[in-house]
C-alpha positions in Angstrom: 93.3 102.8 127.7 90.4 100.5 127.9 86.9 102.3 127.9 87.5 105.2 125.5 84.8 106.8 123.6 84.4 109.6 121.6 81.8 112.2 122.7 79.4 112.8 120.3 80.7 116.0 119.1 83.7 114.5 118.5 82.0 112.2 116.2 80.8 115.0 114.5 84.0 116.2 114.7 85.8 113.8 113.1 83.1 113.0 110.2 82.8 116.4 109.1 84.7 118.0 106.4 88.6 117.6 108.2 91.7 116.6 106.7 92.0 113.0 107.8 95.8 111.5 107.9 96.3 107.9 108.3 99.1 106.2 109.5 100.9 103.4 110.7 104.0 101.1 111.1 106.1 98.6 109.7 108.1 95.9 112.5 111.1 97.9 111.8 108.7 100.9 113.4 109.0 102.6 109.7 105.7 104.7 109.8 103.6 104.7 106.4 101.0 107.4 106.0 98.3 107.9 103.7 94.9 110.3 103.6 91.8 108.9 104.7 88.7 110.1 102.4 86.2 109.3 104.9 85.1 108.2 108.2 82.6 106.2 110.1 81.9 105.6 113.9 79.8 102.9 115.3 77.3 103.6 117.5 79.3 102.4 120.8 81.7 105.6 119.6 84.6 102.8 120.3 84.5 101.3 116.9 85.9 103.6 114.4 86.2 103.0 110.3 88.9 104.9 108.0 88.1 105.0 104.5 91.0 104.8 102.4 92.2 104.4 98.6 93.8 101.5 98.3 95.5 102.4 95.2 97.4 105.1 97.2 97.8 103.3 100.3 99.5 100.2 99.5 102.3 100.3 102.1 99.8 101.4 104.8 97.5 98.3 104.3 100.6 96.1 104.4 101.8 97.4 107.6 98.1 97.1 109.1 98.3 94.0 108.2 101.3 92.9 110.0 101.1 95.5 113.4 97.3 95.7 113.2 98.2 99.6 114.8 96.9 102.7 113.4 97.0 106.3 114.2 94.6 108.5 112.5 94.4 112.3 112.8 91.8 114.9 111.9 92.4 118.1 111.3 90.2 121.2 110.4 91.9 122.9 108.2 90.1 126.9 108.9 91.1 126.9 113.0 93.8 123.8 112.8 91.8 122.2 115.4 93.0 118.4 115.3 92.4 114.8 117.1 94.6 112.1 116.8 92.6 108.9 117.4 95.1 105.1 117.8 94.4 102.0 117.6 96.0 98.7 118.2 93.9 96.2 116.6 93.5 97.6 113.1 92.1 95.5 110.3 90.4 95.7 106.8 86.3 95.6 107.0 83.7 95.3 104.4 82.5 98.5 102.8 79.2 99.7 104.2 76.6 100.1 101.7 76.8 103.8 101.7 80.6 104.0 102.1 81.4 105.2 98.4 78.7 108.0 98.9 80.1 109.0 102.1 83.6 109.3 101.2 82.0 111.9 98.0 80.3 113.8 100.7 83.6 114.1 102.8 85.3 114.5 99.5 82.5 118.2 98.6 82.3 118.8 102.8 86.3 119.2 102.8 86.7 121.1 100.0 83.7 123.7 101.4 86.1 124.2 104.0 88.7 125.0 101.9 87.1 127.4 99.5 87.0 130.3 101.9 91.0 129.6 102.3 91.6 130.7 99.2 91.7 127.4 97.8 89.9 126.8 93.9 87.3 124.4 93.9 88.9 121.8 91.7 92.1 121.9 93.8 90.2 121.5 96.9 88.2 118.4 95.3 91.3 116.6 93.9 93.2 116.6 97.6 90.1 114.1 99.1 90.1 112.5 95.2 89.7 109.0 94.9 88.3 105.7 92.8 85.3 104.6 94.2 86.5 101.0 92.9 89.8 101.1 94.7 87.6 102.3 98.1 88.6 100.5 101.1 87.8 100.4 105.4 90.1 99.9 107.8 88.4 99.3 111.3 90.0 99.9 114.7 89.2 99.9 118.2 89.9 103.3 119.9 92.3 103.1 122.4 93.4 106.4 122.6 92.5 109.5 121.8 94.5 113.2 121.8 94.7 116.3 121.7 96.7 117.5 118.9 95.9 121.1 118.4 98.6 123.7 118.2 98.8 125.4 121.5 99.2 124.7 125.4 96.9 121.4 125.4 98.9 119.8 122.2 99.6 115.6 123.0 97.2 115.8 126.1 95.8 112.3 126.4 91.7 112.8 126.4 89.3 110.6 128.2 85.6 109.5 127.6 84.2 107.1 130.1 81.7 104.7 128.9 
C-alpha cells in the first residue's frame, strides 16, 4: 500500500499513553511479540520508530532481522480503541537523543491511563518498565495501517493519501 500516512491525530494517537504490542515473524512464519515502551513518527507520518527493550525482546529483534516485517498495534486501554500499524522493511535505528526520556514519559502517560481502571500506580508503571541501557528503535516504513477496534469496523484496511 504505497502512500500511507498517518493523520495527525493518529500520530497523536499512537504516541500518547496506549499499550503498544510489537510483533513479528520468524521464516517458519512463527510470530514473536514483545511491548513496545515508546513511539516516534517522522515528520512525513510514513516513517514510524518502536522503542523496545532489548533485554525482553530478543527473539523479536532476531526475526526483524531476518523478515525485516513488523506489525505493531496500539491500544488505549480506557475505550479499547486500537491501530494496528505493518511494516515490511523493519530494521534497528540509532536512539534519538531524547528517546530514553520519551519512552519514561510513555512509561508515566500509560500508567495515567490506567489509574482510573483500578490499576495501582506501581503496577501500572512496571507494565511499560524498562532499562534505559537495554533501550532500543526499530524503524519501519508504514505500509499498512488498520482498524483494530472491537466492533463492526475491526480489520478494516485505512487509508491516508499523501
Amino acid at each position: 500500500m504505497s502512500g500511507t500516512t498517518l493523520s495527525d491525530e493518529q500520530v497523536r494517537f499512537i504516541e500518547s499513553g496506549v499499550s503498544i504490542s510489537v510483533a513479528s515473524r520468524d521464516v517458519r512464519r512463527v510470530p514473536s511479540v514483545s511491548k513496545g515502551v515508546g513511539c516516534r513518527v517522522a515528520a512525513d507520518r510514513r516513517q514510524v520508530t518502536v522503542l523496545i527493550d532489548a533485554a525482553q525482546a530478543a527473539q523479536l529483534l532476531q526475526d526483524v532481522a531476518s523478515s525485516a516485517t513488523l506489525a505493531v498495534v496500539f491500544c488505549l486501554p480506557s475505550s479499547h480503541r486500537t491501530l494496528q500499524l505493518k511494516g515490511r522493511d523493519a530494521r534497528p535505528v540509532a536512539l534519538a537523543a531524547d528517546d530514553v526520556e520519551r519512552a519514561a514519559r510513555h512509561r508515566e502517560a500509560f500508567a495515567e491511563e490506567l489509574l482510573p481502571l483500578g490499576y495501582a500506580l506501581p503496577f501500572a508503571r512496571a507494565t511499560h518498565g524498562f532499562q534505559a541501557d537495554q533501550l532500543q528503535a526499530l524503524c519501519f516504513t508504514l505500509s499498512d495501517l488498520f482498524e483494530q477496534t472491537p466492533g463492526p469496523n475491526a480489520g478494516m484496511r485505512l487509508e491516508q493519501s499523501r
